[in-house]
Backbone as CSV, one residue per row, in Angstrom:
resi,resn,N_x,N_y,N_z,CA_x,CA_y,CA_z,C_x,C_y,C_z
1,UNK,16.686,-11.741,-5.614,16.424,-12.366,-4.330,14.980,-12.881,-4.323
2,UNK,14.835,-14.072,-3.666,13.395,-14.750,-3.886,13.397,-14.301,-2.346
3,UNK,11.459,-13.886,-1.933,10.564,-13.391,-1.554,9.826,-14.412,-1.009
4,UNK,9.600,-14.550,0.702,8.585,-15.471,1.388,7.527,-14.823,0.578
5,UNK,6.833,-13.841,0.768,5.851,-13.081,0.163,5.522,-11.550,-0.558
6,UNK,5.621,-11.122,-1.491,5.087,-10.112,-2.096,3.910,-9.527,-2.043
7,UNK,3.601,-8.052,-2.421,2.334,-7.639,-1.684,2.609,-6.565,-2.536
8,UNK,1.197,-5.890,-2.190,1.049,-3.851,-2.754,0.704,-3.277,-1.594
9,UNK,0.992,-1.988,-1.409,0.219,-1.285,-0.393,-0.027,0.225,-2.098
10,UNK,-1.653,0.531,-1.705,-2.631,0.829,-2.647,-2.525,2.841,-1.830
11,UNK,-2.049,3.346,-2.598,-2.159,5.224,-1.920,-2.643,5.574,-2.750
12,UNK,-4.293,5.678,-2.692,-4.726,6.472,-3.142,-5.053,8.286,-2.997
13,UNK,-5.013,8.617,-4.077,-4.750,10.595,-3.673,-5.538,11.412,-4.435
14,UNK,-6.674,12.279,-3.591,-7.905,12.418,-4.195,-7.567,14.225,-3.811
15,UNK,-8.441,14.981,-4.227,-8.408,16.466,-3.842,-8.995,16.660,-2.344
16,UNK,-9.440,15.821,-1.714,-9.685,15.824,-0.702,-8.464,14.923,0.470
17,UNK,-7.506,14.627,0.129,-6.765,13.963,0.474,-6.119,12.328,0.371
18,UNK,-6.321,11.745,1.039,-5.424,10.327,0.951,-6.289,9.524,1.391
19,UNK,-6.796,8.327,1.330,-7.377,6.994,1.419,-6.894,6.467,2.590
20,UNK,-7.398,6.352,3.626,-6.944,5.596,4.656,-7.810,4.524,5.303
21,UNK,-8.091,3.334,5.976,-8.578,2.668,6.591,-8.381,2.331,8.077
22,UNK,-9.440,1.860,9.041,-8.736,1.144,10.220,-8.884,-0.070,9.922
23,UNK,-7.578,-0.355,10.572,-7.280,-1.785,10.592,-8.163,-2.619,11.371
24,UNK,-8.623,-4.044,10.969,-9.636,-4.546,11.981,-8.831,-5.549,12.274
25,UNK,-9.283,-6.380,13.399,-8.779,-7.422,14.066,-8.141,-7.298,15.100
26,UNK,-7.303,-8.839,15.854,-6.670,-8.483,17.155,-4.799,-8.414,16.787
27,UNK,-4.318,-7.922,15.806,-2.821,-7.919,15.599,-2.780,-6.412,16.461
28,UNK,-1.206,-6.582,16.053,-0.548,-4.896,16.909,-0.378,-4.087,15.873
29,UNK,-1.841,-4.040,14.547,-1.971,-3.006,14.127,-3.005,-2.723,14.044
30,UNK,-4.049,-3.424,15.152,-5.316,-3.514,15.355,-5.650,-1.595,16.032
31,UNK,-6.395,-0.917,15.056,-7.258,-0.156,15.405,-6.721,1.126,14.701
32,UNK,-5.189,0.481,14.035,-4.599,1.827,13.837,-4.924,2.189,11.871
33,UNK,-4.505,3.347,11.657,-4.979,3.717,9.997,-3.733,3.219,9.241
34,UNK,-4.139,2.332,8.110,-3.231,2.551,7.142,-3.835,2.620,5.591
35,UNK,-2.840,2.251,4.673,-3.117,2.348,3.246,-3.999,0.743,3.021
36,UNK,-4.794,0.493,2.159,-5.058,-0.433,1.667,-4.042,-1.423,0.921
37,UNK,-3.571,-2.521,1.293,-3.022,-3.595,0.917,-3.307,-4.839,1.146
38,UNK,-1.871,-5.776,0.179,-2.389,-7.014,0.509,-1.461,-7.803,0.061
39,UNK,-1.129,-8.910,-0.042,-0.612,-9.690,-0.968,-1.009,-10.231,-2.783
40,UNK,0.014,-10.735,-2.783,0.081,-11.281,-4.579,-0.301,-12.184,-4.569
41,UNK,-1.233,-12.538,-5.079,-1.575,-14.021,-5.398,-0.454,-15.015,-6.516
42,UNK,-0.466,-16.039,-6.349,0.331,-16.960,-7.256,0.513,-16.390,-9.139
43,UNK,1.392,-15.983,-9.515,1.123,-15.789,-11.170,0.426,-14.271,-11.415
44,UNK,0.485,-13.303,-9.971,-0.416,-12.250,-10.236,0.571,-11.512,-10.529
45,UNK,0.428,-10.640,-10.991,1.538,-8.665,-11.241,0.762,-8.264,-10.372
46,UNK,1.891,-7.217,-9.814,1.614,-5.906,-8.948,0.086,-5.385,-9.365
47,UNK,0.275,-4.802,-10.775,-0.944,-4.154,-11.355,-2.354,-4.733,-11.020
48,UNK,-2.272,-5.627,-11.367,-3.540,-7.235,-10.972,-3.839,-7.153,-9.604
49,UNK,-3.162,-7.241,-8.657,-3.232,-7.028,-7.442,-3.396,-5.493,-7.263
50,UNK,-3.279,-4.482,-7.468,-3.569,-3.290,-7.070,-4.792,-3.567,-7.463
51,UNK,-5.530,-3.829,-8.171,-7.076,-4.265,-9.089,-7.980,-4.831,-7.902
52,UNK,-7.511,-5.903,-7.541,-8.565,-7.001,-7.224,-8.200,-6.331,-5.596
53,UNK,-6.836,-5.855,-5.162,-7.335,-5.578,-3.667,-8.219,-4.041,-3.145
54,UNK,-7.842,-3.326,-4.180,-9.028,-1.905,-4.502,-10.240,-2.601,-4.185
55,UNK,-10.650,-3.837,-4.666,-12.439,-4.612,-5.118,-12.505,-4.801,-3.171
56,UNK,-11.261,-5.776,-3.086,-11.531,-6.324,-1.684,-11.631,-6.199,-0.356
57,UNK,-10.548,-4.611,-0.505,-10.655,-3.658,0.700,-11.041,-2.407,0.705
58,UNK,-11.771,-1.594,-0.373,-12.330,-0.763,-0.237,-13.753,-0.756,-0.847
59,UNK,-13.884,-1.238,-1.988,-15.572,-1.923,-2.757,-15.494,-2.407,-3.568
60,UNK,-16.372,-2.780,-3.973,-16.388,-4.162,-5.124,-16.226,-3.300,-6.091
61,UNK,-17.208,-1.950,-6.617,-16.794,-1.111,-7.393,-15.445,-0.446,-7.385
62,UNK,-15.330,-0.294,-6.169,-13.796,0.597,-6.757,-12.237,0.332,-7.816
63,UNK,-12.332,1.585,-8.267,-11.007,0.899,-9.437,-10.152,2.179,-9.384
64,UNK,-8.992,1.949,-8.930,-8.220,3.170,-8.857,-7.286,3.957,-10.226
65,UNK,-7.448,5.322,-10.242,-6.864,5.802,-11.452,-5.420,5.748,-11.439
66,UNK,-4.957,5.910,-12.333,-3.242,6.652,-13.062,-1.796,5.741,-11.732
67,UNK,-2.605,4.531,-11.767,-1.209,3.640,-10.980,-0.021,3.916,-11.265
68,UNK,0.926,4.333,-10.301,2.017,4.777,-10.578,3.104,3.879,-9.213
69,UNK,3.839,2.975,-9.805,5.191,2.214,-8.714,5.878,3.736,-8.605
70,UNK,5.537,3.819,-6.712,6.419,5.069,-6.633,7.525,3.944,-5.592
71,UNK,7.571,3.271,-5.140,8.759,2.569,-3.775,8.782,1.339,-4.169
72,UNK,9.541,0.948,-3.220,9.976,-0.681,-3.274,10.226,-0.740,-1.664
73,UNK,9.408,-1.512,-1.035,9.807,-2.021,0.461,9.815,-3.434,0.363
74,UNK,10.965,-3.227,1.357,11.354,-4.817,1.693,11.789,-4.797,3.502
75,UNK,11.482,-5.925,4.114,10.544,-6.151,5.513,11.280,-7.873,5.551
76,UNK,11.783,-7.900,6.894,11.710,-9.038,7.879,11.005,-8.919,8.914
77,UNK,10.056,-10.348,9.078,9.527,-10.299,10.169,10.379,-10.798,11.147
78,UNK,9.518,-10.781,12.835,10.249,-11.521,13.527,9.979,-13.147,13.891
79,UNK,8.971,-13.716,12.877,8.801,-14.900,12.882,9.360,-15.435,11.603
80,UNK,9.898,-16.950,11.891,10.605,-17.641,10.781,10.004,-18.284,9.800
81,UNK,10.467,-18.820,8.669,10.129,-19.586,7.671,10.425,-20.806,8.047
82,UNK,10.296,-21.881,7.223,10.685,-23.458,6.897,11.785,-23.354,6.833
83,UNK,12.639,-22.768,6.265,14.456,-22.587,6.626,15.081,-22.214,7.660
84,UNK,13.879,-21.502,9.003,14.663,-21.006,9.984,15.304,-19.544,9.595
85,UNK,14.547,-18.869,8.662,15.197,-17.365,8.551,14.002,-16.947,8.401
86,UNK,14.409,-15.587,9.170,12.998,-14.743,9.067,12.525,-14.379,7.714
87,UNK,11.235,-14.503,7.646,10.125,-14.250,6.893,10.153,-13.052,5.914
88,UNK,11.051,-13.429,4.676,11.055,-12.292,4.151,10.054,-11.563,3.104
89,UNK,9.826,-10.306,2.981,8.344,-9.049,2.369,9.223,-8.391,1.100
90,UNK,8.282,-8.480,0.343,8.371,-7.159,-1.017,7.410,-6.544,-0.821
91,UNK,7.099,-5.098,-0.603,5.705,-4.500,-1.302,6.414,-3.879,-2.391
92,UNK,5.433,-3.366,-2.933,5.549,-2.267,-4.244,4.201,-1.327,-3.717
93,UNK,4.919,-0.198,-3.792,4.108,0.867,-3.482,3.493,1.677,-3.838
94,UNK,2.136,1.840,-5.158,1.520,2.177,-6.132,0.603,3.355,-5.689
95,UNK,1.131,4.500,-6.170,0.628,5.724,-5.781,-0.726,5.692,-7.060
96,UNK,-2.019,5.944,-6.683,-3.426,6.327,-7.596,-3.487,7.838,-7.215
97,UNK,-3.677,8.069,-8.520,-4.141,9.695,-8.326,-5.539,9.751,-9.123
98,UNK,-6.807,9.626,-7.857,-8.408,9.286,-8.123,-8.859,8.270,-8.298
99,UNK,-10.160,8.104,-8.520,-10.663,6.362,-8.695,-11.883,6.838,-9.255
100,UNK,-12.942,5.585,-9.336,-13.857,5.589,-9.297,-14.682,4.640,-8.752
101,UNK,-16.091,4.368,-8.855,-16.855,3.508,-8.188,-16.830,4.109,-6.536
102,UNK,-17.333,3.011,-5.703,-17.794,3.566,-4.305,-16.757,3.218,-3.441
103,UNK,-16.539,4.170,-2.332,-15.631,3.581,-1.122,-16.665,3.025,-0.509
104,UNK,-16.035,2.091,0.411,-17.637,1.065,0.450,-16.681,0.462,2.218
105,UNK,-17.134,-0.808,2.093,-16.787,-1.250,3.165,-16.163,-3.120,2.591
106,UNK,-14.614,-3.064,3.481,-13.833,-3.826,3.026,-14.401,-5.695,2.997
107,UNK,-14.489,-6.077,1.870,-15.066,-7.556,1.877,-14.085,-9.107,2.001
108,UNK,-12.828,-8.533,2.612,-12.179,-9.202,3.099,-11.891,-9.657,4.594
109,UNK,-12.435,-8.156,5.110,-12.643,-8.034,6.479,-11.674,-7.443,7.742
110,UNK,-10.859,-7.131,6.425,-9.308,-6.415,6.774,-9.218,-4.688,7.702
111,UNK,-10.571,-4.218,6.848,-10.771,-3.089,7.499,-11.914,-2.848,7.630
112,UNK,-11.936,-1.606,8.896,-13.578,-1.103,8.860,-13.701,0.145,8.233
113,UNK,-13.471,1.153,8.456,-13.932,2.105,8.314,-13.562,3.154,7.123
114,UNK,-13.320,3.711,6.094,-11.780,4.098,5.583,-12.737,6.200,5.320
115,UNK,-11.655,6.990,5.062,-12.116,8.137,5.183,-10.833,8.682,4.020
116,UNK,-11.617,10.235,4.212,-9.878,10.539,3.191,-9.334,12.130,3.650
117,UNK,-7.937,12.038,4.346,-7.394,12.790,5.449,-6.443,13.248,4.721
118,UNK,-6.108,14.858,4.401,-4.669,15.313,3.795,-3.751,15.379,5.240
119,UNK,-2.446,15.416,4.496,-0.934,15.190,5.529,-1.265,15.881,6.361
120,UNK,-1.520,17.205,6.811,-1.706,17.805,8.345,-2.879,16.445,8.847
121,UNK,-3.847,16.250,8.704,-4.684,15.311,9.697,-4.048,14.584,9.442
122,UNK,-3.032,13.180,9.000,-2.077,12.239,9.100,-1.477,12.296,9.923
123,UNK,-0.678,13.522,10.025,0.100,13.542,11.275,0.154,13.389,12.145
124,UNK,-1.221,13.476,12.400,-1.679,14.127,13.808,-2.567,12.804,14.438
125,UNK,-2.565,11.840,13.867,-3.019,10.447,13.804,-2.103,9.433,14.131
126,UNK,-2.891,8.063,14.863,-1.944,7.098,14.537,-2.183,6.283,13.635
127,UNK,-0.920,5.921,12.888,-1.192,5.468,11.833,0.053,4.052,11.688
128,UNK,-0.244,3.215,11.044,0.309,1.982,11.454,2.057,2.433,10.663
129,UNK,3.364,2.137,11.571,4.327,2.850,11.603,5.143,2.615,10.173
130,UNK,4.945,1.931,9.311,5.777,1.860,8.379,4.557,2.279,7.206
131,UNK,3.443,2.683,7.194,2.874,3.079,6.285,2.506,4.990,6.532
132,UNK,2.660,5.234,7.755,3.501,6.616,8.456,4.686,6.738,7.421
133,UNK,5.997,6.145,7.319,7.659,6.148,6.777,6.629,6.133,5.245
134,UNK,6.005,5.467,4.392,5.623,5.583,3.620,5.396,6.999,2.478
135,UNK,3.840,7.473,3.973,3.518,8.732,3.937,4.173,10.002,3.292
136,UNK,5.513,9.771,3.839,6.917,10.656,4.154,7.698,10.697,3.244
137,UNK,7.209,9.310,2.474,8.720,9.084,1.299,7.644,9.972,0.062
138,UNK,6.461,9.305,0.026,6.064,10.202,-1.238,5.921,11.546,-1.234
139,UNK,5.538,11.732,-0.069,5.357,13.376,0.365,6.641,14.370,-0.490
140,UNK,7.922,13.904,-0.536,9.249,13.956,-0.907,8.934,13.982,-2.661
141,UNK,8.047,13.132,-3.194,7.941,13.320,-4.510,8.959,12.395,-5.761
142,UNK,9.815,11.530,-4.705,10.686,10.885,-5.409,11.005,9.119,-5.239
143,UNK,11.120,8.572,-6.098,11.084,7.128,-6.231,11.888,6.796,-5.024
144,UNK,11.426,5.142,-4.512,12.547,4.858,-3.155,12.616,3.616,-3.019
145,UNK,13.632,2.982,-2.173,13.569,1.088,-1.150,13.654,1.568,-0.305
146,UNK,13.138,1.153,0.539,13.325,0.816,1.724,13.257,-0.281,2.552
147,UNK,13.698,-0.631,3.529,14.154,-2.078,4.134,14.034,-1.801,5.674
148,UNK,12.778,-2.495,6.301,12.879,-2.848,7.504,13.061,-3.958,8.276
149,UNK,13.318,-3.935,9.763,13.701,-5.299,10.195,12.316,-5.797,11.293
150,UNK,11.172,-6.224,12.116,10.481,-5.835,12.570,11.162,-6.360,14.083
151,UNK,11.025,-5.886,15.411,11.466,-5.783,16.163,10.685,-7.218,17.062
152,UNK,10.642,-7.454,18.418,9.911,-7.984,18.899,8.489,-7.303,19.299
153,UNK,8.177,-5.845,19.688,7.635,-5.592,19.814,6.178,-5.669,18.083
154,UNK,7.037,-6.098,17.624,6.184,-6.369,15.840,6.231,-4.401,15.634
155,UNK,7.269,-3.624,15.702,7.371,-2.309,15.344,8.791,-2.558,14.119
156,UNK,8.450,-1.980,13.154,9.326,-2.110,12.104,10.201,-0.782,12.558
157,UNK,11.235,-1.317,11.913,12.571,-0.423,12.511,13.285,-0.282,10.727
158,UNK,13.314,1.139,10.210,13.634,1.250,8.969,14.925,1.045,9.378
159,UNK,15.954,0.489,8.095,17.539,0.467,8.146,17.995,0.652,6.901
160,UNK,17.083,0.672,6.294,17.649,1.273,4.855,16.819,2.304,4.269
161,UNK,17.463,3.403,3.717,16.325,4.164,2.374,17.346,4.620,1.293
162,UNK,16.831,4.107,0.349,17.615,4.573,-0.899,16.517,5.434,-1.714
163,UNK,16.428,6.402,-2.572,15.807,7.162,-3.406,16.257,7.060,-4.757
164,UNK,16.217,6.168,-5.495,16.724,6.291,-7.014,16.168,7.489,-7.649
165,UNK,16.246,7.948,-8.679,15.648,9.020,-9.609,15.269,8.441,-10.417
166,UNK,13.645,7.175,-10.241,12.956,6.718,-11.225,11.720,6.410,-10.639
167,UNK,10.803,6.184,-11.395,9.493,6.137,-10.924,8.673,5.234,-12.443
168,UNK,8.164,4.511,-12.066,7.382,4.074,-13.539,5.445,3.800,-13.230
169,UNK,5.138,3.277,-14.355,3.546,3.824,-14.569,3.111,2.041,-14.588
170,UNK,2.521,1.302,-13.681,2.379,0.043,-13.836,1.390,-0.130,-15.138
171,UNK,1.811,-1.474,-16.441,0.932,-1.100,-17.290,0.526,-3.160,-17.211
172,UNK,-0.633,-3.187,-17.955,-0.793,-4.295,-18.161,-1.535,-4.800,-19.724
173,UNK,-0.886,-5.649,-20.413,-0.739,-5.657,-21.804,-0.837,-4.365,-22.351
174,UNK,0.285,-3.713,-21.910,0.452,-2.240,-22.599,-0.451,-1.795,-22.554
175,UNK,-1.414,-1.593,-22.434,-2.826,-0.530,-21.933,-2.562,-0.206,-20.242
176,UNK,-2.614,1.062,-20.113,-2.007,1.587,-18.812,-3.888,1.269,-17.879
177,UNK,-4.321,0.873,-17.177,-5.537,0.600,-16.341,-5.895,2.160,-15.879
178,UNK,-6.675,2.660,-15.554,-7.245,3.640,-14.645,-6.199,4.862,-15.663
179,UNK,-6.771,5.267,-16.631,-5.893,6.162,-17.459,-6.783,7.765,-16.861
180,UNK,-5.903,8.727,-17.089,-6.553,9.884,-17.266,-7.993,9.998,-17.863
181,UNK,-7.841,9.389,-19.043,-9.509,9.745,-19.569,-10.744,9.264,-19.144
182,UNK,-9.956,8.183,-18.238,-11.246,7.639,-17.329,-11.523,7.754,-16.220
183,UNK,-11.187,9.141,-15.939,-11.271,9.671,-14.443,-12.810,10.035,-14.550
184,UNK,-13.058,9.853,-13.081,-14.406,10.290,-12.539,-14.132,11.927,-11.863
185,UNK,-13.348,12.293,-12.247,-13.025,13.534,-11.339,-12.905,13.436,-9.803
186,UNK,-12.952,12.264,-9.290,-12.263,12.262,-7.801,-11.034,12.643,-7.631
């Protein structure tokens, strides 16, 4: 199936917990926490894009360790395309376990603030609602799709979850990026 747009959303997972940001701007996910993402640029891989949006929404230094495709989401909006059908989303959902370089402040302008909160403080937060369903699927420990529809209120409404029993390690020219041996110990 061809894709209005493709994207990553970036979970990073440190001993201190999970990577989160607020969202900046005036949308209806203005103020709330989520994961760092973004879209694919033209000719990019997932991997490439987990790269350059680490640089753009959390620091120019940052480079996240041991990328791992844990999901597959797929998303209609409630606004249309050039065909008159809603606006259809891929993410790929790339779990990092550590990084290095600085959490910094986002140079895209996407977010302000970002901190790093384990699942009890998540919970207990608002957090933008399909990166919440996210939260939940990895928490579980097992590969997934999922498929939302977004409502008028712009609140995504899950209608599908499937869990395959697979999970893979994003690599690029066979050299895996952010390997174990190049952990900073975050």
């Amino acid at each position: 199936m061809k894709y209005d747009r493709e994207g990553v959303i970036l979970v990073v997972k440190t001993k201190d917990g999970f990577l989160v940001g607020v969202e900046s701007g005036k949308g209806h996910a203005s103020g709330l926490l989520r994961f760092p993402s973004g879209k694919l640029k033209p000719g990019e891989t997932p991997m490439q894009s987990v790269l350059r949006e680490g640089k753009e929404e959390v620091g120019k230094t940052f480079v996240p360790h041991n990328p791992k495709l844990v999901g597959e989401i797929y998303w209609e909006t409630k606004n249309y395309n050039k065909s008159g059908k809603p606006i259809s989303i891929k993410g790929y959902v790339v779990l990092c376990e550590g990084y290095s370089g600085k959490v910094g402040i986002s140079t895209d302008g996407e977010m302000n603030s970002f901190e790093f909160l384990d699942l009890n403080q998540l919970k207990n937060m608002e957090m933008y609602e399909f990166h919440a369903d996210i939260l939940k699927r990895i928490e579980k420990g097992e590969y997934f799709h999922a498929a939302y529809r977004e409502n008028e209120d712009y609140k995504l409404k899950a209608i599908s979850i499937v869990q395959p029993a697979r999970a893979s390690t994003l690599e690029t020219s066979g050299t895996q990026v952010g390997s174990a041996a190049a952990t900073s110990g975050k």
